[in-house]
C-alpha positions in Angstrom: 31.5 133.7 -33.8 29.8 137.0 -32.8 26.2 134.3 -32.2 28.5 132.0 -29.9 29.4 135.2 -27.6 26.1 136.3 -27.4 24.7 133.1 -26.5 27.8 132.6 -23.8 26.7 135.9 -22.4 22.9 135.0 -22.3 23.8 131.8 -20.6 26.2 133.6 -18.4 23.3 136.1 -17.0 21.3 133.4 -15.5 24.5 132.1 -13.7 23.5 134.0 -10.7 19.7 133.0 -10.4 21.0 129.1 -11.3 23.5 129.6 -8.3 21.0 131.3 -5.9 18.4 128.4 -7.0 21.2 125.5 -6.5 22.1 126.9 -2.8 18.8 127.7 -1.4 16.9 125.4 -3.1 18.1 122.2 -4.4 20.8 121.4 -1.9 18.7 122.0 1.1 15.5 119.6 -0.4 19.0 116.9 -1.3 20.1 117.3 2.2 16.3 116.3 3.0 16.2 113.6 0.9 19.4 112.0 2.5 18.8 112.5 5.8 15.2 110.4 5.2 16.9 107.8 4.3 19.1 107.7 8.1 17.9 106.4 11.4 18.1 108.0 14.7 20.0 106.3 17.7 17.2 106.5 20.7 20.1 106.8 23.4 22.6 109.3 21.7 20.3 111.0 19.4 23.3 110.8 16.5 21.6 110.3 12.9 23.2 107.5 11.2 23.0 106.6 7.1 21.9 102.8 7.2 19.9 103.7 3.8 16.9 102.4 5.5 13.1 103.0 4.0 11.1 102.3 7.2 10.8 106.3 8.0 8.5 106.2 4.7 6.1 103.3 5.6 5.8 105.0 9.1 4.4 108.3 7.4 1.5 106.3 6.3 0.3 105.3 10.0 -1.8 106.4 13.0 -1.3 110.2 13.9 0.9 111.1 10.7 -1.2 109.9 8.2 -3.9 111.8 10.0 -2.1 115.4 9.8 -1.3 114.8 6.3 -5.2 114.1 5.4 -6.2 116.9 7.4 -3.8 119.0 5.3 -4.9 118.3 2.4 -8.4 118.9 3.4 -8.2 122.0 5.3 -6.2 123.3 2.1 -8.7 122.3 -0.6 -11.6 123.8 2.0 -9.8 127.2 2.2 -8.7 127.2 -1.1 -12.2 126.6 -2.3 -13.5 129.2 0.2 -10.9 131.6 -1.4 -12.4 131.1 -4.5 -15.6 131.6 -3.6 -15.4 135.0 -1.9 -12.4 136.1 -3.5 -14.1 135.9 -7.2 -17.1 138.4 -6.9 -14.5 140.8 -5.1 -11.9 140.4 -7.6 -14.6 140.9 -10.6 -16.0 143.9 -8.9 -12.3 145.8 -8.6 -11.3 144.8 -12.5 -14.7 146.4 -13.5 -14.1 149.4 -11.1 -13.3 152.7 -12.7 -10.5 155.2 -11.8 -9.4 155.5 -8.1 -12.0 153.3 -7.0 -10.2 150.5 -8.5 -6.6 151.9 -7.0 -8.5 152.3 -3.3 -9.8 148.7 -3.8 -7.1 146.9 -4.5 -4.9 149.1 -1.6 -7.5 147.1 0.6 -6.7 144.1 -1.1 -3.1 144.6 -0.2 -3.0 146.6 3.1 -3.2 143.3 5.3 0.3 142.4 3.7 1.9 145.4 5.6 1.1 143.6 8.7 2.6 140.7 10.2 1.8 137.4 9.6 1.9 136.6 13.1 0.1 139.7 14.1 -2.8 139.2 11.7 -3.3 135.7 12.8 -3.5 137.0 16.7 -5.8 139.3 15.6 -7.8 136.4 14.2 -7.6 134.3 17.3 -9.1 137.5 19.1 -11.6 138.0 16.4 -13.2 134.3 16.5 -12.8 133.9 20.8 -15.7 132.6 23.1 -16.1 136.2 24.2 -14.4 137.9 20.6 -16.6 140.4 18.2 -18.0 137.7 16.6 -19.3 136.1 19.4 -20.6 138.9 20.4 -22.4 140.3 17.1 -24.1 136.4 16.9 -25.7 136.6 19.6 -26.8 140.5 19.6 -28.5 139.0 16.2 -29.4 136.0 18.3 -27.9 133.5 16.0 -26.2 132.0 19.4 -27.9 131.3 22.5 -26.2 129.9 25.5 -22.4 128.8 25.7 -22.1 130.7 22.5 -19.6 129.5 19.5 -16.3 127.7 20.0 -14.1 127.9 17.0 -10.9 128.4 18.7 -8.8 125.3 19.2 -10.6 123.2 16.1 -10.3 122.7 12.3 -13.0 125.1 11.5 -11.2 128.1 13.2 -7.8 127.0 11.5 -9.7 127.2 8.7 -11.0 130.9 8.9 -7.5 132.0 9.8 -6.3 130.1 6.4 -9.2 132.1 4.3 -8.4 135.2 5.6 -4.7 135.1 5.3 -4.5 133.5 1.7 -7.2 135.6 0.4 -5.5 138.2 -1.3 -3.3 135.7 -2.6 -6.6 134.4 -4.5 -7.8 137.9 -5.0 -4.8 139.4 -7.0 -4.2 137.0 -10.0 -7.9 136.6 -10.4 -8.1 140.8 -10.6 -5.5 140.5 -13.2 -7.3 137.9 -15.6 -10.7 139.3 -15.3 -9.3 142.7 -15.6 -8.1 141.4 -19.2 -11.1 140.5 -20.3 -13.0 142.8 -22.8 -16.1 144.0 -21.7 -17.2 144.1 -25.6 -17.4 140.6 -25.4 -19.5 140.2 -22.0 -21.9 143.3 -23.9 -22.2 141.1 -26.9 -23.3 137.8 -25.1 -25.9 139.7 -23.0 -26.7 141.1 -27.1 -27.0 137.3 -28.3 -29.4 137.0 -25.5 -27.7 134.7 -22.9 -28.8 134.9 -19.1 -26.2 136.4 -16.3 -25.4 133.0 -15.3 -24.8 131.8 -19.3 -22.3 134.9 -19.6 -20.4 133.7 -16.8 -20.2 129.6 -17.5 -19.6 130.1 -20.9 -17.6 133.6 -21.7 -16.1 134.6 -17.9 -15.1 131.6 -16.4 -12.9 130.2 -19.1 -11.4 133.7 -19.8 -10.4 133.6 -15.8 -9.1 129.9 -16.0 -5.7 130.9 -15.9 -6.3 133.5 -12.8 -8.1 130.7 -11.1 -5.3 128.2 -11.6 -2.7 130.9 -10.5 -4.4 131.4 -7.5 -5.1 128.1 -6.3 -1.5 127.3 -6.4 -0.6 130.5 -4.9 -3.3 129.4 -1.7 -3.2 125.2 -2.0 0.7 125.6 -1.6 1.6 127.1 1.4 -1.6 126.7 3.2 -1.0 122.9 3.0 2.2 123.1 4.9 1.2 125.7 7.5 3.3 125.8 10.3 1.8 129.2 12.4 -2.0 129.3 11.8 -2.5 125.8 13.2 0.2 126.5 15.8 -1.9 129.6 17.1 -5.6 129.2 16.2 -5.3 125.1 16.6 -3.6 125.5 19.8 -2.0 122.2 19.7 -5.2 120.4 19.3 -5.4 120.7 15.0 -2.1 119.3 13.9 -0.9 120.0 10.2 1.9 118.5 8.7 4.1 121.6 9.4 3.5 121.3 13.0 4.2 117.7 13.0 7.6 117.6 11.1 8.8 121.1 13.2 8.0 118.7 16.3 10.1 116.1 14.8 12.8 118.6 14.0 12.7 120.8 17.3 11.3 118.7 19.9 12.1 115.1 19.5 15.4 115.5 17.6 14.2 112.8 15.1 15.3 114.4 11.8 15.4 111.7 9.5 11.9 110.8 10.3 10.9 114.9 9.5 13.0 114.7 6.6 11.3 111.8 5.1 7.4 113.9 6.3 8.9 116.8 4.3 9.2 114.7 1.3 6.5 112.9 1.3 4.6 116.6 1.4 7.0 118.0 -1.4 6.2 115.1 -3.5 2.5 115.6 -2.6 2.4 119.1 -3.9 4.5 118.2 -6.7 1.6 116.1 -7.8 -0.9 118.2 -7.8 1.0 120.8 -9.7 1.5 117.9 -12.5 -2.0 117.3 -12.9 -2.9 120.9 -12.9 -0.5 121.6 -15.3 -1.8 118.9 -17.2 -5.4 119.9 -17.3 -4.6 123.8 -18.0 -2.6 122.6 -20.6 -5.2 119.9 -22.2 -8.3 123.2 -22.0 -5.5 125.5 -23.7 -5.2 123.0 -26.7 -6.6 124.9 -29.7 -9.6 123.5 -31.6 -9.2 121.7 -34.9 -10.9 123.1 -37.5 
């Protein structure tokens, strides 16, 4: 009897987080997925439930199928990018010792007292015909005459992505390779494998989990980004968040946003799968 209450009372602490989850969560995505299904009445603008699937097969044409590609492609690019810097940074801070490694990681998380918006006007300054980059390219004179224009195109939505996510890639990777034991990094160099042999064969997979944390932490959000493409695209580098908040806010056609929204969830959704799958399938002990 006494194991029956307990396991009430377990059951009856998540209650709230359920709840919470159900709310925010769930109903809001089910009010989505209803709403796709609707039509929108041209003169009156009144959403009505015929239960029709034509918002669906007009994601897949002409300038929506276009955002969504570029999506996806500007997300793997940054998240790829993150990657790529964010790795030697995050290695260098887990082997730090003492307050160097507390100073480093402040740096790491400073930008995250700022902003959002701020930080991205600050990048749109940053990468401007005239901005300090600009300015330092051609003082090296990397740049001659009408200078860099990265303002208003994929590229600079793609820098403003990088530098946003970054610490996003930076953190879960600092906490994996911070795990790792430098004994065994000391005894491969021992055994006589090369730099690069110690970190394909002993680093890397010892970071796998910190590298999969922190390409869903970046790939996520970055693939729905609403405000970098809205500042540093100007209009001109549509993402999927800017076309379903123009389907929302500006043409009033919310079953057609609803059914973009989904067709992004479900998107995401399948990626997670597969690398769940795959983390899962490299975590699979050995048999003996």
């Amino acid at each position: 009897m006494t194991g029956r209450v307990r396991g009430v009372g377990r059951q009856a602490l998540a209650l709230p987080s359920v709840g919470w989850t159900a709310l925010f969560f769930v109903a809001p995505l089910g009010l989505l997925l209803l709403y796709s299904f609707g039509t929108t009445n041209t003169l009156t603008y009144e959403v009505q439930f015929g239960w029709t699937t034509s918002n669906y097969t007009g994601v897949f044409h002409g300038l929506y199928i276009d955002a969504i590609r570029r999506s996806l492609l500007l997300s793997a690019g940054a998240t790829a990018a993150c990657l790529v810097i964010g790795f030697p940074v995050a290695y260098t801070i887990a082997r730090a010792k003492g307050r160097w490694q507390i100073v480093l990681l402040l740096m790491v998380m400073v930008p995250f007292w700022t902003s959002f918006v701020v930080r991205t006007y600050g990048v749109f300054n940053l990468i401007g015909d005239s901005g300090p980059l600009a300015q330092l390219l051609k003082s090296l004179g990397l740049v001659r005459g009408g200078g860099i224009h990265l303002l208003f195109t994929p590229v600079g939505v793609g820098i403003g992505i990088v530098y946003s996510y970054l610490p996003l890639m930076i953190l879960p990777l600092y906490v994996a390779l911070e795990r790792i034991d430098p004994a065994l990094l000391d005894a491969a160099s021992d055994l006589g494998a090369p730099p690069r042999r110690v970190l394909r064969r002993v680093i890397l997979p010892l970071a796998r989990p910190g590298i999969v944390a922190g390409c869903v932490l970046v790939g996520i959000p970055a693939t729905g980004e609403y405000v970098i493409p809205q500042i540093l695209g100007g209009g001109k580098t549509l993402m999927v968040g800017n076309v379903v908040a123009n389907q929302f806010l500006d043409i009033g056609d919310y079953p057609f946003g609803a059914a973009l929204a989904i067709v992004l969830t479900l998107i995401v959704m399948i990626v997670l799968v597969v690398l769940r799958s795959r983390t899962d399938r490299t975590e699979e002990p050995v048999p003996a």
